[in-house]
N, C-alpha and C positions, 0 to 999 in steps of 0.2 A: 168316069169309069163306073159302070155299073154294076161289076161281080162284088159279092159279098165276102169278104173275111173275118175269120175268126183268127182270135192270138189266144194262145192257150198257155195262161201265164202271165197274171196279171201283175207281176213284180215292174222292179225298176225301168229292165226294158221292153217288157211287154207295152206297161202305160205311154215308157218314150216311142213306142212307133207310133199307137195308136194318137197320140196327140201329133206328131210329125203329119202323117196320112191328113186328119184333119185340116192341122194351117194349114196346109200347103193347095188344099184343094181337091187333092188324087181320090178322097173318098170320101161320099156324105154320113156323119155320123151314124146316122140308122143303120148302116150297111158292115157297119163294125160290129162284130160281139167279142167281148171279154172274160175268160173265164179267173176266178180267185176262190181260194176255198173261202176266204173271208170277204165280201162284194163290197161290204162298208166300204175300205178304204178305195174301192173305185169311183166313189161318190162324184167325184169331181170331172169323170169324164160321163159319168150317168147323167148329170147335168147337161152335157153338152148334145146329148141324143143319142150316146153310144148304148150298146144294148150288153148287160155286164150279168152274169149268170156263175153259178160253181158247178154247173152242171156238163162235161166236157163232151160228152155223147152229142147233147144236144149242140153244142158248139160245132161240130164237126159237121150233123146234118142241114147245121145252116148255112155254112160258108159252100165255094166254090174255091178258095183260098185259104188253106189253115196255116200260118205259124205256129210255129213251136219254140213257147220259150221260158223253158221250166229247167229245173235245177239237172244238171248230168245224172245224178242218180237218181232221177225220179223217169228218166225216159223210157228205158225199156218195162220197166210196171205198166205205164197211162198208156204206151201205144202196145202192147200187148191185149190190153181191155178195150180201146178204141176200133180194134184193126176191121172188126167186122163193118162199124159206120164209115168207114173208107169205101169210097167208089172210085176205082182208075178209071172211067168214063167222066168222072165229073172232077175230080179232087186233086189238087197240087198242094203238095206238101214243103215247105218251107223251117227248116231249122235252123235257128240263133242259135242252140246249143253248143258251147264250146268241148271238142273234142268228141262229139259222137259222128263218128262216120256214116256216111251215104249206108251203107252196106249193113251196118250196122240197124239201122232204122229199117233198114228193108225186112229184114229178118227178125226184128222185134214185131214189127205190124203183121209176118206174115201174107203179105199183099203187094203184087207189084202196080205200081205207082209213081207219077211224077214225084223225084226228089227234087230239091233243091235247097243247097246248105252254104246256108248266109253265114258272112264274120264280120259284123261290125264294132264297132269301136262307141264309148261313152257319149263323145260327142251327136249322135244319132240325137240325142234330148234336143239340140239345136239347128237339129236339121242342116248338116254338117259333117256325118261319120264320113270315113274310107270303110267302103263295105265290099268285101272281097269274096264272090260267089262261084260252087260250085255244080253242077246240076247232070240227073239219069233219067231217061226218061223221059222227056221234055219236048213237046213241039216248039216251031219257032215263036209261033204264039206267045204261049208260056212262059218263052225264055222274055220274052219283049216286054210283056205285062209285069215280069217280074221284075226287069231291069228299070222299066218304069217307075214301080212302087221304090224300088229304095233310091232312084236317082229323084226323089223326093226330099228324103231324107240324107242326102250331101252327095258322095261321086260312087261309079260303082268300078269295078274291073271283076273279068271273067280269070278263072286261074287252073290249075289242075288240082284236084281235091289235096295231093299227095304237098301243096306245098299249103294246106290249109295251116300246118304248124307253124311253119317260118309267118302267113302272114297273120295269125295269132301276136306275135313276139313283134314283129314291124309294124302293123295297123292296128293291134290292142295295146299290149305292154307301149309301142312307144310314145303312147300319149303319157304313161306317165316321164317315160324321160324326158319328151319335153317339157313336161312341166317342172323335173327338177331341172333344165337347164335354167328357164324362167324363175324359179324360186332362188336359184343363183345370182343370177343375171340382178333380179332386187336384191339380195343381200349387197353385193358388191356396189349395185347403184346408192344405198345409201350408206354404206362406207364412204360415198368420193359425194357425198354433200344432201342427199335427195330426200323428202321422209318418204316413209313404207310407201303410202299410198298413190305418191305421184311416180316414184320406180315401179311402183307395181305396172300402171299405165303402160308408158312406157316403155318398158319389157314386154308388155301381151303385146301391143299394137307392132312392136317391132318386129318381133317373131309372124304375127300376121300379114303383116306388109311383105315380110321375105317369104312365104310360104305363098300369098299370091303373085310373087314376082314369079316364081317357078313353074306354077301353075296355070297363068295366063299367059306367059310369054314363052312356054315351055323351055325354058335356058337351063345351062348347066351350072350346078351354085357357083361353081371355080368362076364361070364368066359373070356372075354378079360381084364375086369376093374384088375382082379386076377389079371395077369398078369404085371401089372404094379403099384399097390400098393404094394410097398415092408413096411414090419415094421416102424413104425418111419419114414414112407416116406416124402417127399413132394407132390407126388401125393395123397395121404390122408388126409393129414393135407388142402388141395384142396377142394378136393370131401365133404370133412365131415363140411367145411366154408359154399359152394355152400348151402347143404344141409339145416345148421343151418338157411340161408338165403330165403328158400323157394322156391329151383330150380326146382326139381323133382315137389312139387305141383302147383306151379305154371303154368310151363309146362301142365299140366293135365289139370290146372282151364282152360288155354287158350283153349286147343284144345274144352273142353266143351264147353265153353262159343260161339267158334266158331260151332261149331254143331247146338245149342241153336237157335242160327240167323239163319241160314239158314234152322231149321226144320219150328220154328217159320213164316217164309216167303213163 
């Protein structure tokens, strides 16, 4: 691929794409700029041939691809001052930003323009997220090149912007639930004999194994859970405790309650 982009926001996940885009292939360093008001700390991809500046005007007229991925309340200020180095003949606009709408952005920049408004998830560092996109604006071109770039960086799905909250709460927030079930999941393993470090194992790898079983076989969990409740099992005598205990709804109250706050806000 040979368009240029800039990521405007050199934080945690600005760096996490730009390093994603690299391993994987999808862009040759040079072709990346990076803006931070502080550039020191981009040292390490300046190493790599990325091009890392605090200058965001100039980031803009060098890309053909801008992300955006700066704090919520910093968007409508930087695209407000940006709006005139915007060209809708050349420029598609991409936002990581949580919770600013399509609409929203259009009307800050003043300028109509390819949108499109990315939600991915932590693991993006690993080239790995669920990234769930919405987009205005857009040739099929665009939509392709874009789906390209983050199906780099792990899986992608298309959605309607309006369920951008729910997949906030499902593909952000639920990485941390998974990880408290896994932080569970080892306490209890070394309650029944195991130290930290070999339940910790054990716990990720399981959860990954089951999360590829879904994934690659596209099955429903109920027809894996078959598979391994055998009669009078212990996998049952499990599952039907968990239950007793309030796992399933609970589960369900959280992801609510987490939707709740953030439609609420």
């Amino acid at each position: 691929m040979n368009k240029k982009i800039a990521i405007i926001g050199g934080g945690n996940l600005g760096t996490a794409i730009a390093e994603g885009l690299i391993n994987s292939g999808f862009s040759l360093p040079e072709h990346i700029l990076i803006t931070k008001r502080t550039i020191r700390t981009l040292q390490s991809l300046q190493e790599k041939g990325v091009l890392v500046s605090d200058n965001n005007e100039e980031a803009v007229h060098f890309a053909d691809l801008v992300i955006l991925a700066v704090k919520p309340f910093q968007v409508e200020d930087l695209l407000q001052k940006l709006g005139a180095a915007f060209n809708p003949d050349r420029h598609v606009l991409v936002s990581v930003v949580t919770g600013i709408s399509i609409d929203h952005i259009l009307q800050a920049l003043g300028n109509k323009i390819a949108v499109i408004r990315a939600m991915p998830n932590t693991a993006i560092a690993i080239q790995e997220s669920m990234t769930c996109l919405s987009a205005h604006g857009v040739s099929r071109d665009q939509v392709r090149y874009v789906e390209d770039l983050f199906n780099q960086l792990g899986r992608v799905v298309w959605i309607d912007e309006k369920l951008m909250d729910a997949a906030t709460v499902l593909g952000a927030c639920g990485t941390a639930y998974a990880m408290r079930y896994i932080r569970a999941n080892i306490q209890g393993g070394i309650q029944i004999g195991f130290d930290a470090a070999t339940a910790s194992l054990i716990a990720a790898q399981t959860v990954k194994g089951a999360a590829e079983l879904l994934l690659k076989k596209g099955a429903h969990p109920e027809q894996e859970i078959d598979k391994v409740t055998t009669p009078k099992g212990c996998t049952i005598a499990g599952l039907n405790e968990m239950e007793h205990q309030g796992f399933s709804s609970s589960l369900i109250k959280g992801i609510v309650a987490s939707y709740d706050k953030i439609a609420k806000d």
